[in-house]
C-alpha positions in Angstrom: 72.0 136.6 134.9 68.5 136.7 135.0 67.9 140.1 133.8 70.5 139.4 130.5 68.0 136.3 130.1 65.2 138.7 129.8 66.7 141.3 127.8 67.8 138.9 125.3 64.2 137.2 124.8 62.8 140.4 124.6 65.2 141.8 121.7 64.2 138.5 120.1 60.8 139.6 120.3 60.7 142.5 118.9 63.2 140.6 115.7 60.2 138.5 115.2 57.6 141.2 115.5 59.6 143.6 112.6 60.4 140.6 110.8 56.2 140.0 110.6 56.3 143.6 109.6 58.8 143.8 106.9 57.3 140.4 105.1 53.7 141.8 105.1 55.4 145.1 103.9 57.6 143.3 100.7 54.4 140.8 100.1 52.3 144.3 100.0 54.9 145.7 97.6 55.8 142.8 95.4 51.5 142.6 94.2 51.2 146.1 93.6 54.3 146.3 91.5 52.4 142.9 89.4 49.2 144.9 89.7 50.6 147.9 88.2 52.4 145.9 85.4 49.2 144.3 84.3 47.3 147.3 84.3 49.8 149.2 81.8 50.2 146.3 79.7 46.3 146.2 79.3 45.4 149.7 79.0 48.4 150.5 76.3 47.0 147.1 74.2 43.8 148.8 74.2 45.3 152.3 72.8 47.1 150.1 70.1 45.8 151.4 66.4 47.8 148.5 65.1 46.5 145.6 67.3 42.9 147.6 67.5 42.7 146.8 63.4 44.1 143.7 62.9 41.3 142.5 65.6 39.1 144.7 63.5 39.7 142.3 60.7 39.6 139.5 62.7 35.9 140.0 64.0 35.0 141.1 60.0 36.8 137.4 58.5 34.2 136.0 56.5 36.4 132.5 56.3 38.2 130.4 58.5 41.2 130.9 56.5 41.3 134.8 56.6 40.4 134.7 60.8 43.4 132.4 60.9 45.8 134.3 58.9 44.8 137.5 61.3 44.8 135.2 64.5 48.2 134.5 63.4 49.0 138.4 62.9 47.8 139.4 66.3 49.3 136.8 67.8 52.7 137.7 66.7 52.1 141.1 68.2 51.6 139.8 71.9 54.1 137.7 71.4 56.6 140.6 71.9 54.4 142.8 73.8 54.1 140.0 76.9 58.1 139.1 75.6 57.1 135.2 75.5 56.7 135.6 78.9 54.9 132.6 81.0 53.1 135.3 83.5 50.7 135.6 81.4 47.9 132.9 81.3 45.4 133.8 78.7 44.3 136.6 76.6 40.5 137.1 75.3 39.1 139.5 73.0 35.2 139.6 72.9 34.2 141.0 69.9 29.9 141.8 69.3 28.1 139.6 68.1 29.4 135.8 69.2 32.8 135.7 67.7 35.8 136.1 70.4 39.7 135.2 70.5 41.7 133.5 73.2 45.7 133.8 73.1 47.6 130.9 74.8 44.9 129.3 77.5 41.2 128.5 77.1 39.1 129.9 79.5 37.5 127.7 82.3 33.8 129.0 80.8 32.6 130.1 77.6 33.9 133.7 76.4 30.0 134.5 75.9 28.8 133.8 79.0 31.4 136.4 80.8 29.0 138.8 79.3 26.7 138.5 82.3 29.5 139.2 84.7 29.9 142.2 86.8 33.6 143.1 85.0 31.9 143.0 82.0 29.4 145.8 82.7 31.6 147.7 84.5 33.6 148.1 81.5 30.9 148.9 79.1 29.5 151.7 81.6 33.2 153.2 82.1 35.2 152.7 78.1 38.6 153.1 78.8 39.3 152.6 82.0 40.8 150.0 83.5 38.9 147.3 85.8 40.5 144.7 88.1 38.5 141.3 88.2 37.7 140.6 91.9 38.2 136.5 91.4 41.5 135.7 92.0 41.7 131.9 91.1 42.0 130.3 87.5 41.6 126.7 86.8 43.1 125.1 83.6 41.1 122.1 82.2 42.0 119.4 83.9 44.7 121.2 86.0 45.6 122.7 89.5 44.2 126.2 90.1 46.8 128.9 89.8 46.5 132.8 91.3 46.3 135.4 89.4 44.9 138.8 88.9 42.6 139.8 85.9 42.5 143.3 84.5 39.7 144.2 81.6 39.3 147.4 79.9 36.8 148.2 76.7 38.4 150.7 73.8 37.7 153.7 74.1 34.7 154.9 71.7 36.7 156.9 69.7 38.5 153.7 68.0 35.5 152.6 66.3 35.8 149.2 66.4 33.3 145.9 67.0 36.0 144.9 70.2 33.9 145.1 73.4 36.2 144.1 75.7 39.6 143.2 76.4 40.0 140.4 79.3 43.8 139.9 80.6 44.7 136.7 83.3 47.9 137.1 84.5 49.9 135.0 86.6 50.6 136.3 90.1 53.8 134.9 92.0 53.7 136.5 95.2 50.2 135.0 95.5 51.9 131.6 94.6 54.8 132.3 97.1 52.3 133.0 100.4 50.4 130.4 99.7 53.4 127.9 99.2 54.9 129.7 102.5 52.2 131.1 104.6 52.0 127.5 106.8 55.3 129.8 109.0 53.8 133.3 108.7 50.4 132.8 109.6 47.2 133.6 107.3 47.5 136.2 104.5 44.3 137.2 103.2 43.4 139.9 100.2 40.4 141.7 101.3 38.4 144.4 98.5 37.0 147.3 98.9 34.0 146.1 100.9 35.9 143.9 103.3 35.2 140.4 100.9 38.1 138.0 100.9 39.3 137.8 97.6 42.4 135.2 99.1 43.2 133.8 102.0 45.7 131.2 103.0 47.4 129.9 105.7 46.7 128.3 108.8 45.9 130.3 112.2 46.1 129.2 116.0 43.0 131.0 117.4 43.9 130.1 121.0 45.7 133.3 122.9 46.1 136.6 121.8 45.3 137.3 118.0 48.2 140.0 116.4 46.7 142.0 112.5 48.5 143.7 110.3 47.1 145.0 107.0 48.7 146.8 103.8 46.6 149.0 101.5 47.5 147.8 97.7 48.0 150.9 96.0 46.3 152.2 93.3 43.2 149.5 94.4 40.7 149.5 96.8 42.6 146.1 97.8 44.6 145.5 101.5 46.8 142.5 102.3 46.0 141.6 105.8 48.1 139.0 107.7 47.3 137.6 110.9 49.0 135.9 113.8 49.2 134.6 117.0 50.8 135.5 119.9 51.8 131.7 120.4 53.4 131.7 116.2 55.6 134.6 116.9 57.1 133.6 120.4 57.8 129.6 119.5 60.6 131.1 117.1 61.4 132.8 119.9 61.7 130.4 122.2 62.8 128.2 120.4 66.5 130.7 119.6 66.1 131.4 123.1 67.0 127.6 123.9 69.5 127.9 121.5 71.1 130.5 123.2 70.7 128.6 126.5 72.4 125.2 125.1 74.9 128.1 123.9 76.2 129.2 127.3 76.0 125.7 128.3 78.6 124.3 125.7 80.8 127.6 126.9 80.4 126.6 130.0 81.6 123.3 129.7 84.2 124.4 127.7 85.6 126.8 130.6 85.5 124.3 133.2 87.3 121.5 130.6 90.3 124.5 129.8 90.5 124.6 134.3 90.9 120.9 133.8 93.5 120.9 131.5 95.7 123.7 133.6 95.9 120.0 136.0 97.6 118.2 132.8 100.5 120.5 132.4 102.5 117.8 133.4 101.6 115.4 131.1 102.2 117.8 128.6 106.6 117.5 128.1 105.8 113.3 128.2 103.4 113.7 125.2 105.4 116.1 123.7 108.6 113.9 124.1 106.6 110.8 122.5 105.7 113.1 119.8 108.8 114.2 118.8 110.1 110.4 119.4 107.9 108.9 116.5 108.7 111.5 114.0 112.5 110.3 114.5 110.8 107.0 114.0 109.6 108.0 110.5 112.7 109.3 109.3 112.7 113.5 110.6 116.5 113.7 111.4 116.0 117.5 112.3 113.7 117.0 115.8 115.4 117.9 118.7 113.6 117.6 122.2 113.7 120.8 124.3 114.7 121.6 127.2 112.6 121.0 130.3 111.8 122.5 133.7 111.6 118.6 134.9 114.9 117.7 135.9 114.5 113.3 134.7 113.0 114.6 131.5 115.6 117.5 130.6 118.1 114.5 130.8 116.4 112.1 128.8 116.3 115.4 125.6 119.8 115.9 126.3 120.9 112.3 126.0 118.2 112.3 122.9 119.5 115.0 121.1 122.6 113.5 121.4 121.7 110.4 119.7 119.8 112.0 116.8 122.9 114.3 116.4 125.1 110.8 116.0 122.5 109.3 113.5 122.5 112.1 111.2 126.0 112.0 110.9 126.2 108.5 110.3 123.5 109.2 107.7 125.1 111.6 106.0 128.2 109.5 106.1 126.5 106.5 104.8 125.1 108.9 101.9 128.5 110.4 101.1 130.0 106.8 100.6 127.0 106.0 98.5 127.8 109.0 96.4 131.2 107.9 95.9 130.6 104.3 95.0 128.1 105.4 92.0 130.7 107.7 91.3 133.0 104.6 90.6 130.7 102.4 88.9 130.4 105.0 86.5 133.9 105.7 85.7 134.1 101.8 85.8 132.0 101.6 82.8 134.3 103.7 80.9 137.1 101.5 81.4 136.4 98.4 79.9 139.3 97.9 77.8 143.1 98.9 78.9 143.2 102.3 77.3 147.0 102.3 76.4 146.6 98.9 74.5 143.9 100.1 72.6 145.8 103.7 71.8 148.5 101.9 70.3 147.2 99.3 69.0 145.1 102.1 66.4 148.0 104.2 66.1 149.6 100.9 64.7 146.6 100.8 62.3 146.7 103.9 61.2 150.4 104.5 60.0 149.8 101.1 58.3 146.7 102.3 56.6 148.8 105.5 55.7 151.4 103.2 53.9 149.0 101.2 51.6 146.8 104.6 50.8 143.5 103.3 52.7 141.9 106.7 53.5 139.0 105.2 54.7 141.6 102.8 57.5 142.9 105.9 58.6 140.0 108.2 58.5 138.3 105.8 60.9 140.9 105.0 62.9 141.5 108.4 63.5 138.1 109.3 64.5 138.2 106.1 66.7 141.5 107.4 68.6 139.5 110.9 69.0 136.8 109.1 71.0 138.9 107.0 73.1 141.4 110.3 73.7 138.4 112.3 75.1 136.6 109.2 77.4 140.4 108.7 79.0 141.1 111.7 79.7 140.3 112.9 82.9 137.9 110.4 84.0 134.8 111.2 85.8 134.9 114.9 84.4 132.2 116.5 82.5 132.3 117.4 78.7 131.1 120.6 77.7 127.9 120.1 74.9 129.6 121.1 72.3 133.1 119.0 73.1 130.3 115.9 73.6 128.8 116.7 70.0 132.4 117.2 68.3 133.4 113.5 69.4 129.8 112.4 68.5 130.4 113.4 65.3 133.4 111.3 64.7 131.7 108.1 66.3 128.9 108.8 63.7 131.7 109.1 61.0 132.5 105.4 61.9 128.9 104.2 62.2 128.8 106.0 58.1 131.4 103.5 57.0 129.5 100.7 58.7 126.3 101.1 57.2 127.5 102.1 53.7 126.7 105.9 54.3 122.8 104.8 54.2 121.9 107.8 56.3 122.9 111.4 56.8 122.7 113.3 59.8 122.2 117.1 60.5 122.8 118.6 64.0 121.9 122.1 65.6 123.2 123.3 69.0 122.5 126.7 70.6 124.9 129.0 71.8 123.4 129.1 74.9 123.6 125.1 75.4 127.0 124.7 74.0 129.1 125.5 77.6 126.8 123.4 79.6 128.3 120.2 81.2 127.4 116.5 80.2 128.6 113.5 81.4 130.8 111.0 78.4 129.0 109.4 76.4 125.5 109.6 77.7 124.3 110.5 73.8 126.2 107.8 71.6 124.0 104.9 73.0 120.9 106.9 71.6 122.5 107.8 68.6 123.8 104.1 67.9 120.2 102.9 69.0 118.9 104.9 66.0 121.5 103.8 63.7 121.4 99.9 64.6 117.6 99.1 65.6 115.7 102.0 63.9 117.6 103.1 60.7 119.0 99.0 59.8 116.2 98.4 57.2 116.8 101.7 55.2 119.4 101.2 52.6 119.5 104.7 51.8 117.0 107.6 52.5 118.2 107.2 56.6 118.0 110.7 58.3 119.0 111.5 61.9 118.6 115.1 64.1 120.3 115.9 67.0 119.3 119.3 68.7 120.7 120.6 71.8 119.0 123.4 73.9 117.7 125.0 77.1 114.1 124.5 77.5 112.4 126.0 81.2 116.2 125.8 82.8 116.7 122.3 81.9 119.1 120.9 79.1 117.3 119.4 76.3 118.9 116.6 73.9 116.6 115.5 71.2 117.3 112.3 68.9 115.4 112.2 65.9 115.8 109.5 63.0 112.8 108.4 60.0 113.0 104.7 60.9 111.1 102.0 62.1 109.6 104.0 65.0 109.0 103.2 68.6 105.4 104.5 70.3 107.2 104.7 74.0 109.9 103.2 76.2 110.2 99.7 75.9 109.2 97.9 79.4 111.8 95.6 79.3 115.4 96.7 78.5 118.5 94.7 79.2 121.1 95.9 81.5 123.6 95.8 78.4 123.0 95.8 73.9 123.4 92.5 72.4 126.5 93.9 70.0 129.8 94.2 71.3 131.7 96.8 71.5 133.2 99.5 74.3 129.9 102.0 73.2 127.0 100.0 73.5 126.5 100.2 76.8 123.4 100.5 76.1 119.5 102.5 76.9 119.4 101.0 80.2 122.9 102.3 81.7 122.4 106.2 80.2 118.9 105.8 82.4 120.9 104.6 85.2 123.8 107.2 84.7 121.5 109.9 85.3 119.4 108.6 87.7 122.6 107.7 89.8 124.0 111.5 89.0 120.8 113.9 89.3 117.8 111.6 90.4 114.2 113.1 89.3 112.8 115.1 87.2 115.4 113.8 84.5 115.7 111.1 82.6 114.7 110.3 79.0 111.1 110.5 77.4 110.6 108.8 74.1 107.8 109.0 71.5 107.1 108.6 67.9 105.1 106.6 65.4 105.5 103.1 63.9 107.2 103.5 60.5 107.2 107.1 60.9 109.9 108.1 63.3 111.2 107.8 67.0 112.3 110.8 69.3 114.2 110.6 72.3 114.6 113.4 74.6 117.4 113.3 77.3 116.9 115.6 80.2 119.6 116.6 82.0 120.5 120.0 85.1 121.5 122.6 83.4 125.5 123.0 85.3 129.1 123.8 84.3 131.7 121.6 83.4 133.4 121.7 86.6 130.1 121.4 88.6 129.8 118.1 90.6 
C-alpha cells in the first residue's frame, strides 16, 4: 500500500512540474505571436504611400480646418487597418518641427519630449527598421496602468516625407492575464537583452528550494522567465494527494457498509412485502407478492395474492355495472314520451293535413315521424354520420317553419366521415342552440354550417351560425333547456353523453365573437356503427 502511495504522489509531481512547463511554454507563445502582430502592423503602416501623404499633408496644413479634414482622412484609414479593434491603445505620428498626431489615446507625456528617448534615436540611426520600446506599462490620465508593448519605426528615406517617427502602444493580453493569474503560478518576469526586468509579477515563497524556467521570445532579445518554489508546486500536490486519501476512505467505508448489508438479507422480503402492500393501498391492482424462501412469509403472498386477485374482480365487476347503468340512462333520455302514442298520434295529423291540402301540416309532420322513427329504432345503437345528418336535416326542416324560414343552412360531410358511428341526437341540441339562443334576433339574413370530418384520427363536428355570438362555454349550464319539447335536452346532457360514452380527450370546444358568430366543435372516437 505504501509503495502505490508513493507512486501516485510522484506521478502527481511530475503533472505539476509539466503543467509549470506547458503554461510558461503557451505564455511564451501567446506574446510572441502579439509581438509579431504589432511589428507587421507597424512596419507595413510605415511602407503605406497612401497613409505616408495624407500625414504629409497633415504636417504641411496651414489651418486648423485643413489639419482637421486630413486628421479625419487618416483616421479613417486606421480605422480599418487596426479593424476598430480595442488592442490598440494609441497611435502617434511625430512629424519635424513641433507638430505631431495622436489616434485614440493621449500619451501620458508630451509627444515632443519622447524625442530625448532612447527609442527615438534608435530609430533615426536605423530608418526602417523596426524597434520595440523596452517600457512595458502605459498609464491613461487618471486611470489604472495597462501592459502593453510599443513598437516604433521611422520611414524609410526614400519616402521623402517630414514624418520622423511612427510610435505604436498596443495592448498586450497575456501580460494582463499573468498578472491577473500569476498569484497560483508563481512570478513571471520579462527580462531584455541585458538581463533588466521589463515585468514582473507574482508573488514568490523564497523559503526551500527555488525551481526557473525561462522562454526566449522569438524574434527579440526578450525571455519570459517564471519562477517557483518547491513548496508552490507540491501543496497542489498534496493537497490531490489527500483527495485521493479521503477517496479510498469513502471506498472503504462503502465496502465494509455493502458486508453489512449481506446481514440484512432478511429484512429484505418484509420491506419488500410492505412495499408492494402500499401500492395496493394507492390503487395498483396488478402487484402480486412473490414467492419466498421463508416459509410464514410465502404464506402470507399466497393468501395476498389471493385477495388482490378477489378485488380486481370485484372492481372490474363494479365497473362493468357502472357501464351498464350509463348505458341506460342514456337510452332513458330517449324515451321520454311513449313512442307508439306519439307515432300515431302524427300519422293522425298527417292524413288529416292531406284531406284539407295543408302541405306545410304534412310536410312537418312527416319530417317529425322521420325523427322519432330513427331515435326508436333500435335503441342504444349508433347512427352512421351521414344517417345522423339525413334526420338532422328534417328536424331543421321543422325548426324553418318555426322561425318563418329566417335562416338557411348549408352542410358538407366527407366521404371519409360519412360511415363513422354517432350516438342519436348528440348534434340537434347544438343545432337548436344556434337556431333558438343565437339566430332568434335575425329575422332574415340567419346562416348556419355544419361540417363533418376526420381531423388527427378524431371525428370532427363543427356548428357554425352568424348570430349573437358566444366568446367560450358558458360556466353555468342547466342540466335541461328552458323550452319543452322531446329535443332539447339540452348542452349540458350532449357533454354528459360523451363523457359517460368515451371520457377524455372529447368533448365539445366552443369559440366565436360577440355579434359575429359562435362555433361549436364536437369531438368524438372515430368507430363503426356497431362498435361499443
Amino acid at each position: 500500500m505504501t509503495l502505490v502511495f508513493e507512486r501516485y504522489y510522484s506521478a502527481l509531481f511530475d503533472a505539476r512540474l509539466r503543467e509549470s512547463e506547458n503554461l510558461i511554454r503557451s505564455y511564451g507563445e501567446s506574446i510572441e505571436e502579439e509581438i509579431k502582430t504589432m511589428s507587421l502592423k507597424t512596419s507595413a503602416l510605415a511602407f503605406n504611400r497612401e497613409f505616408i501623404d495624407l500625414a504629409e499633408k497633415y504636417s504641411q496644413a496651414e489651418n486648423q480646418k485643413d489639419a482637421f479634414l486630413q486628421g479625419k482622412s487618416m483616421e479613417n484609414i486606421l480605422n480599418i487597418y487596426f479593424d476598430y479593434s480595442d488592442d490598440i491603445i494609441t497611435l502617434c505620428l511625430l512629424f519635424r518641427g513641433d507638430r505631431s498626431y495622436i489616434y485614440k489615446n493621449p500619451l501620458p507625456e508630451p509627444p515632443n519630449l519622447m524625442r530625448n528617448d532612447d527609442w527615438f534615436r534608435q530609430i533615426s540611426n536605423e530608418k526602417g527598421k523596426i524597434f520595440l520600446i523596452n517600457d512595458l506599462t502605459y498609464k491613461k490620465a487618471h486611470g489604472t496602468p495597462n501592459l502593453r508593448f510599443g513598437a516604433a519605426i521611422r520611414p524609410d528615406a526614400g519616402l521623402r516625407t517630414s514624418l520622423e517617427a511612427i510610435l505604436v502602444l498596443y495592448q498586450s493580453r497575456t501580460l494582463n492575464s499573468i498578472a491577473a493569474n500569476s498569484p497560483e503560478s508563481g512570478r513571471f518576469t520579462v527580462l531584455d537583452g541585458m538581463g533588466a526586468k521589463l515585468f514582473a509579477e507574482g508573488s514568490l515563497n523564497s523559503r526551500g528550494k527555488i525551481i526557473k524556467r525561462s522562454y526566449p521570445i522569438g524574434n527579440t532579445s526578450w525571455s519570459l522567465e517564471n519562477t517557483m518554489s518547491l513548496s508552490e508546486i507540491r501543496q497542489p500536490v498534496l493537497d490531490s494527494f489527500f483527495i485521493f486519501l479521503i477517496f479510498m476512505l469513502i471506498i472503504t467505508a462503502l465496502f465494509f457498509l455493502f458486508v453489512m448489508s449481506q446481514f440484512r438479507l432478511i429484512i429484505g422480503p418484509i420491506n419488500y412485502s410492505i412495499g408492494t402492500m402500499a401500492r395496493l393501498e394507492k390503487g395498483d391492482f396488478s402487484v402480486r407478492l412473490k414467492a419466498s424462501p421463508i416459509p410464514e412469509l410465502n404464506h402470507m403472498a399466497d393468501s395476498f395474492n389471493s385477495m388482490v386477485r378477489e378485488i380486481e374482480n370485484l372492481t372490474e365487476e363494479i365497473r362493468k355495472t357502472e357501464g351498464e347503468k350509463r348505458k341506460v340512462e342514456v337510452r332513458a333520455l330517449q324515451y321520454q314520451i311513449n313512442p307508439h302514442f306519439l307515432s300515431n298520434t302524427l300519422n293522425s295529423i298527417k292524413i288529416m293535413a292531406r284531406m284539407i291540402q295543408a302541405d306545410t301540416i304534412r310536410e312537418t309532420t312527416t319530417s317529425l315521424m322521420r325523427i322519432l322513427s330513427d331515435t326508436f329504432r333500435h335503441p342504444g345503437r349508433l347512427n352512421t354520420v351521414e344517417q345522423e345528418l339525413a334526420i338532422l336535416r328534417d328536424y331543421i326542416q321543422i325548426m324553418k317553419i318555426r322561425f318563418n324560414n329566417s335562416f338557411t343552412v348549408a352542410f358538407r360531410l366527407s366521404e371519409e366521415a360519412k360511415p363513422v358511428g354517432i350516438m342519436k341526437l348528440l348534434i340537434q341540441p347544438i343545432v337548436e342552440n344556434a337556431v333558438v339562443h343565437g339566430l332568434r334576433e335575425k329575422e332574415a339574413g340567419g346562416r348556419l354550417f355544419i361540417k363533418a370530418f376526420i381531423r388527427e384520427e378524431k371525428l370532427v363536428v363543427q356548428v357554425v351560425d352568424n348570430g349573437e355570438g358566444m366568446e367560450s362555454l358558458p360556466e353555468n349550464i342547466p342540466d335541461e333547456d328552458s323550452h319543452n319539447g322531446m329535443y332539447n335536452i339540452g348542452l349540458q346532457n350532449v357533454m354528459d353523453r360523451i363523457r359517460l360514452n368515451y371520457g377524455d380527450p372529447y368533448g365539445i370546444e366552443i369559440t366565436g365573437r360577440k355579434n359575429c358568430y359562435t362555433k361549436v366543435e364536437i369531438l368524438l372516437p372515430v368507430c363503426g356503427v356497431h362498435d361499443d
